[in-house]
N, CA, C and O atoms as a GROMACS GRO file, in nm:
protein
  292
    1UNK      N    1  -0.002   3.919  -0.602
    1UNK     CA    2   0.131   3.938  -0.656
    1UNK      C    3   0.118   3.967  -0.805
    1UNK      O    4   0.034   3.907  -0.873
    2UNK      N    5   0.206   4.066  -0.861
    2UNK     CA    6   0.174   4.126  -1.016
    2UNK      C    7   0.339   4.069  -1.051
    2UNK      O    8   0.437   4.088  -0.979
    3UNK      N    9   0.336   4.010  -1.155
    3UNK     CA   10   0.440   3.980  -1.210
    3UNK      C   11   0.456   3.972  -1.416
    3UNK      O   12   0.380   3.919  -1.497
    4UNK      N   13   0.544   4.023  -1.433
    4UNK     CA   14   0.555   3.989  -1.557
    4UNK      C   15   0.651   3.851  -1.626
    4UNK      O   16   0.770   3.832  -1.601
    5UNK      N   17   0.577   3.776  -1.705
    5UNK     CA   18   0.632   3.654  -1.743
    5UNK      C   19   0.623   3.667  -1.890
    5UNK      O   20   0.550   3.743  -1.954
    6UNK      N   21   0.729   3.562  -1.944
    6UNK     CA   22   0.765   3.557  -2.054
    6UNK      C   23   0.640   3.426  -2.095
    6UNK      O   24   0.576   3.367  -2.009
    7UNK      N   25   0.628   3.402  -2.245
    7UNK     CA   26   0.553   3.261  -2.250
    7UNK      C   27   0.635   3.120  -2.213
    7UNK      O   28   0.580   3.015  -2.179
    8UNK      N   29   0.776   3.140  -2.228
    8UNK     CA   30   0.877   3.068  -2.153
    8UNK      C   31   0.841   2.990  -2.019
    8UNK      O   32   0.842   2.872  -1.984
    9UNK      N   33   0.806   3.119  -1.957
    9UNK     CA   34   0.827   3.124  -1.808
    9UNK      C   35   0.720   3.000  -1.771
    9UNK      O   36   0.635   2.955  -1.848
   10UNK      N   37   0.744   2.962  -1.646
   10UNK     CA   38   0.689   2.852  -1.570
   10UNK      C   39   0.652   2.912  -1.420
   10UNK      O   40   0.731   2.977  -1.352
   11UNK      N   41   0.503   2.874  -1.377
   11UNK     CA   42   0.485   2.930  -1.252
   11UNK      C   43   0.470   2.800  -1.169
   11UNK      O   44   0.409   2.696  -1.192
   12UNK      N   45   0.530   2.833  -1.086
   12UNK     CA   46   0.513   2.696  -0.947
   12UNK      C   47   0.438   2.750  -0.810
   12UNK      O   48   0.465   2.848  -0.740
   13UNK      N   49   0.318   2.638  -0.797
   13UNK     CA   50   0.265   2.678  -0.711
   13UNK      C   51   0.291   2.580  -0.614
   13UNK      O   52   0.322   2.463  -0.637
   14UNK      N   53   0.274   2.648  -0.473
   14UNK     CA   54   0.321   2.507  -0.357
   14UNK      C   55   0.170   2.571  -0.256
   14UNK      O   56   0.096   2.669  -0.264
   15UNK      N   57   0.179   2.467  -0.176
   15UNK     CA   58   0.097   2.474  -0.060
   15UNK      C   59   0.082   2.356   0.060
   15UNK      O   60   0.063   2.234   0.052
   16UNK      N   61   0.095   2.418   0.137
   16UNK     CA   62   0.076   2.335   0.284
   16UNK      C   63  -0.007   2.343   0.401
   16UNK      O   64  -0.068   2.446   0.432
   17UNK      N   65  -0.011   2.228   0.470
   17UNK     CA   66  -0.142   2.240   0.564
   17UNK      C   67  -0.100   2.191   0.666
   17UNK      O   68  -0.081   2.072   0.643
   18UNK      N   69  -0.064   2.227   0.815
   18UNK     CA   70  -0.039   2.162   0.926
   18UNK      C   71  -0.164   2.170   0.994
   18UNK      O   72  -0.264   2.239   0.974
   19UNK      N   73  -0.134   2.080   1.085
   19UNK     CA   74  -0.280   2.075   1.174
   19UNK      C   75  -0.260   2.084   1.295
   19UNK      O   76  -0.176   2.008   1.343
   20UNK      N   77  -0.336   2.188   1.390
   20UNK     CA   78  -0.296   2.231   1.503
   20UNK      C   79  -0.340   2.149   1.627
   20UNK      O   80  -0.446   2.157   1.688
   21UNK      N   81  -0.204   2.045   1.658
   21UNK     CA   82  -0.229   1.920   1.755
   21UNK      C   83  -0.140   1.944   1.826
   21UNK      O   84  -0.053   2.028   1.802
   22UNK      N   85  -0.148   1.860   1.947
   22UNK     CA   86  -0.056   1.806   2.038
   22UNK      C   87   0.087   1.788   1.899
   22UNK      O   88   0.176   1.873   1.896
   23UNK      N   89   0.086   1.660   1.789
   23UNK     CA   90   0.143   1.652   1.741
   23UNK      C   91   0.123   1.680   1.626
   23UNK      O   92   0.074   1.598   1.548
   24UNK      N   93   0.161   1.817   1.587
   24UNK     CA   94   0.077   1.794   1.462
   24UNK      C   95   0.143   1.727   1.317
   24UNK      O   96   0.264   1.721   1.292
   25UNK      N   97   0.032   1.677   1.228
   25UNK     CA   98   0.067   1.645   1.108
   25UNK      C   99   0.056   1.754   0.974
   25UNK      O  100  -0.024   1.846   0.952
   26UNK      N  101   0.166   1.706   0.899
   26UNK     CA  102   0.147   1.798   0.753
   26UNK      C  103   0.082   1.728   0.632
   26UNK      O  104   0.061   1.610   0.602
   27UNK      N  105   0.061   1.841   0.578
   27UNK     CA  106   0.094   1.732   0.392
   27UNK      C  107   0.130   1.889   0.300
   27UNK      O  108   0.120   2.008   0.328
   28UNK      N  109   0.180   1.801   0.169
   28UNK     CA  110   0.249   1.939   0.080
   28UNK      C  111   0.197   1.909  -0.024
   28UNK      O  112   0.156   1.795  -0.046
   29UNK      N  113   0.190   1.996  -0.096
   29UNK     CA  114   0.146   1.981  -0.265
   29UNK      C  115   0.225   2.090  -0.334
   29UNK      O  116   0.239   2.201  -0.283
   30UNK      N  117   0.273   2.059  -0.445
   30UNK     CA  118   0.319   2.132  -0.530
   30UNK      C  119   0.217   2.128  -0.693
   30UNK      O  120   0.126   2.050  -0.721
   31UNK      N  121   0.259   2.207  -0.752
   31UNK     CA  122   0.230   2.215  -0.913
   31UNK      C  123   0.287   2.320  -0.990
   31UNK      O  124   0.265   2.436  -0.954
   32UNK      N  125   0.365   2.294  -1.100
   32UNK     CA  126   0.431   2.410  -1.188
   32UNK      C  127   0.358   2.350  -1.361
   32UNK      O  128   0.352   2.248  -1.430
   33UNK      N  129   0.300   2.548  -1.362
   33UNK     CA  130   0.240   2.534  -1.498
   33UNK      C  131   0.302   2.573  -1.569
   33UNK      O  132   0.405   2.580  -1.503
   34UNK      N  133   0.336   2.624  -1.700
   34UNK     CA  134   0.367   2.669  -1.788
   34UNK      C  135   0.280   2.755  -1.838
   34UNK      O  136   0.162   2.727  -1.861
   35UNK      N  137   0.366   2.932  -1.870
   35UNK     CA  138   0.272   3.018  -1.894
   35UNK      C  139   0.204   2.987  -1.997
   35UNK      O  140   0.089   3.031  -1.991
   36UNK      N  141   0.237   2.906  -2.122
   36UNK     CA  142   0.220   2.945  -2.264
   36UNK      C  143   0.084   2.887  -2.281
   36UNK      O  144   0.003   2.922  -2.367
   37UNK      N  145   0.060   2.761  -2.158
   37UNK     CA  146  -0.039   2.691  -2.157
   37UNK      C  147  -0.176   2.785  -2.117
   37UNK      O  148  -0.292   2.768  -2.156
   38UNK      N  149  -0.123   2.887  -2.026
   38UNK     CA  150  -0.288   2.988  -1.965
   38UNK      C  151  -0.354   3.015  -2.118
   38UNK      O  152  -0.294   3.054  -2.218
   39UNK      N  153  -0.495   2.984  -2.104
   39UNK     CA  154  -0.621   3.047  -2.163
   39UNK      C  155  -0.695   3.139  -2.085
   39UNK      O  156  -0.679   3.148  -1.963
   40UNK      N  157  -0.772   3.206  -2.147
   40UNK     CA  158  -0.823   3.281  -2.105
   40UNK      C  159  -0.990   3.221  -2.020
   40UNK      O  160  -1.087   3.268  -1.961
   41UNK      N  161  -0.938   3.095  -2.066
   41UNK     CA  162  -1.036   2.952  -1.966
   41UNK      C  163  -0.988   2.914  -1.838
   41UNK      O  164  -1.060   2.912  -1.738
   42UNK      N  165  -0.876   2.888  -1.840
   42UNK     CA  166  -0.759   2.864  -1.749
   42UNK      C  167  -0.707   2.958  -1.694
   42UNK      O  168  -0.600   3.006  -1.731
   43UNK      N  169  -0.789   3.006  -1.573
   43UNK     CA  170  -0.745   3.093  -1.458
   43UNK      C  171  -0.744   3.070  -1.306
   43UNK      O  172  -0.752   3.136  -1.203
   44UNK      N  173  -0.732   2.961  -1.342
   44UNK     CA  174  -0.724   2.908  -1.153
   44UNK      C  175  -0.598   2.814  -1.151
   44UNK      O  176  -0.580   2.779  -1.268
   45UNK      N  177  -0.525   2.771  -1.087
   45UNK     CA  178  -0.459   2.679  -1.071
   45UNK      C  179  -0.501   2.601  -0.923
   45UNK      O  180  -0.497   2.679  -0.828
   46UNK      N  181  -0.533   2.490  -0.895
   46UNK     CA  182  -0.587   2.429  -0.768
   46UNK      C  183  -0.526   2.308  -0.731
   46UNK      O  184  -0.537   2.214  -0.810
   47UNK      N  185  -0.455   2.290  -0.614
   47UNK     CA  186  -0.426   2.201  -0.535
   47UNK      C  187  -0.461   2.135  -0.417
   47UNK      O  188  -0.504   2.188  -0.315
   48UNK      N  189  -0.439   2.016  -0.435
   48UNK     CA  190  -0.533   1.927  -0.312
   48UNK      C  191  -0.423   1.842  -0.225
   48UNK      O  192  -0.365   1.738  -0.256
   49UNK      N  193  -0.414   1.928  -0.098
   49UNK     CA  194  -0.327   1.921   0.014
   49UNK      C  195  -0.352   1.765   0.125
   49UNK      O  196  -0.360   1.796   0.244
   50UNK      N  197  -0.358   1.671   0.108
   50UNK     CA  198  -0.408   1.565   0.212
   50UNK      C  199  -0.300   1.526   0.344
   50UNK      O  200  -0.185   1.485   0.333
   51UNK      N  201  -0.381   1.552   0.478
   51UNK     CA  202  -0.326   1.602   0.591
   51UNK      C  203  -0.380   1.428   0.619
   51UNK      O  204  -0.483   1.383   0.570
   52UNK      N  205  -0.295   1.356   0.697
   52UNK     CA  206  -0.299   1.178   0.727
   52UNK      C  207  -0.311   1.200   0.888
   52UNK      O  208  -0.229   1.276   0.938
   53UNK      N  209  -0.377   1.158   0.945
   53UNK     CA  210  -0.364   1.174   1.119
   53UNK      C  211  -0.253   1.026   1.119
   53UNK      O  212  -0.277   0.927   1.049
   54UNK      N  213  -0.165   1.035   1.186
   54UNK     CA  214  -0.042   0.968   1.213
   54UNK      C  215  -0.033   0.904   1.341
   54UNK      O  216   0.018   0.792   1.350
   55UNK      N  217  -0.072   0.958   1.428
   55UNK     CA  218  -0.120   0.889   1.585
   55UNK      C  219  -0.259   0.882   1.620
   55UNK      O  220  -0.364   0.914   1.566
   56UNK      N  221  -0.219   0.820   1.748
   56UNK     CA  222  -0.353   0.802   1.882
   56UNK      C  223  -0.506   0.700   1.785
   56UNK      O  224  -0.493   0.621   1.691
   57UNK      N  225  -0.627   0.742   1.849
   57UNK     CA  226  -0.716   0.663   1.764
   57UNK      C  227  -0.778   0.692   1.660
   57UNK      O  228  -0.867   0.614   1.624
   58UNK      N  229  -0.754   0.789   1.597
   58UNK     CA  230  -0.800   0.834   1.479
   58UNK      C  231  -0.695   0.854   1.359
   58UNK      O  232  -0.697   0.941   1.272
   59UNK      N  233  -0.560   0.701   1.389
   59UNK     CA  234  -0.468   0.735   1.310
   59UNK      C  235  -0.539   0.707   1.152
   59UNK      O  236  -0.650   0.657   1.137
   60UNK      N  237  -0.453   0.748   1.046
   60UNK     CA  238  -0.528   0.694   0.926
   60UNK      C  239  -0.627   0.823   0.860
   60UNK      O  240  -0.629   0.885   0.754
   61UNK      N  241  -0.686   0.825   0.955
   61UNK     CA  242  -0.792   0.918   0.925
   61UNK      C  243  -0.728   1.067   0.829
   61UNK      O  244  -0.628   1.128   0.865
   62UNK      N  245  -0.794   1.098   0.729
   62UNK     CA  246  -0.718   1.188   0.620
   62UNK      C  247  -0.817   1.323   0.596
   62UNK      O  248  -0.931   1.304   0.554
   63UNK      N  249  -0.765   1.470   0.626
   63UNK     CA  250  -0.836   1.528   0.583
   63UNK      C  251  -0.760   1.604   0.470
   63UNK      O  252  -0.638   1.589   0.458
   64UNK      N  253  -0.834   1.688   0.384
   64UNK     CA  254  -0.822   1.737   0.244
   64UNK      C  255  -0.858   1.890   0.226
   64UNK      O  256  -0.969   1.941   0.229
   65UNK      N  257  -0.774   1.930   0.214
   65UNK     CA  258  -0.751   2.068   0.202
   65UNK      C  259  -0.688   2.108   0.032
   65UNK      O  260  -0.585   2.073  -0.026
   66UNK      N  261  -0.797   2.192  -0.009
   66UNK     CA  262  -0.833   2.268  -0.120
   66UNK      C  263  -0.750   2.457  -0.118
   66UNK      O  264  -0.767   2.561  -0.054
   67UNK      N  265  -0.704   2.432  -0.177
   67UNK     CA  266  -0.618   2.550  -0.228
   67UNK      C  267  -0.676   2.581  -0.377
   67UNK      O  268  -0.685   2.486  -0.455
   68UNK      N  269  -0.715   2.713  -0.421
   68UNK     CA  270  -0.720   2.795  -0.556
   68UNK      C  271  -0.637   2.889  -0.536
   68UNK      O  272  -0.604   2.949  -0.434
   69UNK      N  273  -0.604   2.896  -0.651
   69UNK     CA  274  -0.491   2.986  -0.690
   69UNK      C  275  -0.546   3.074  -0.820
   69UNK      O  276  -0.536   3.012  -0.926
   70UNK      N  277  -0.608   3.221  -0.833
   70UNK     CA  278  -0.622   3.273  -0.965
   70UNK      C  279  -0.552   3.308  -1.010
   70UNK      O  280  -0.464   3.357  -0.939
   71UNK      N  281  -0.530   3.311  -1.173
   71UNK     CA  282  -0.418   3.381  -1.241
   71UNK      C  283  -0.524   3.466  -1.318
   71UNK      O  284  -0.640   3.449  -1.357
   72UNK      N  285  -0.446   3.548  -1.320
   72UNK     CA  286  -0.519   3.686  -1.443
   72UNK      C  287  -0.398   3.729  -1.524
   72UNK      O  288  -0.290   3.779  -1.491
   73UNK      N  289  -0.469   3.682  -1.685
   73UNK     CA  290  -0.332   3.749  -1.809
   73UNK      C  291  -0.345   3.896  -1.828
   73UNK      O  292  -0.268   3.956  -1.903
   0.00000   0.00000   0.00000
């Protein structure tokens, strides 16, 4: 996606992870940066999605899902 932003501007990133079950479970993550903050160090934005098993015998049990996000100024 090519977009033009102001240094104002604020980018929000979201992401989600269902898991393909009988029942399945989610988890969500969000994060909103602020453009003014990007360096030219700071080109990824990354979120960490944690999916909880909710039933049967492996309730509890948590997996973790990794999202990157690049930005290019």
């Amino acid at each position: 996606m090519n977009a033009k932003l102001n240094p104002a501007d604020r980018l929000v990133f979201e992401a989600s992870a269902t898991e393909a079950d009988k029942y399945p479970d989610n988890g969500n993550a969000s994060r909103e940066i602020a453009v003014s903050s990007l360096t030219e160090q700071q080109t990824t934005a990354q979120l960490d999605v944690i999916v909880t098993e909710n039933r049967g015998r492996y309730s509890g049990n948590t997996a973790k899902w990794r999202f990157v996000f690049q930005i290019e100024k």
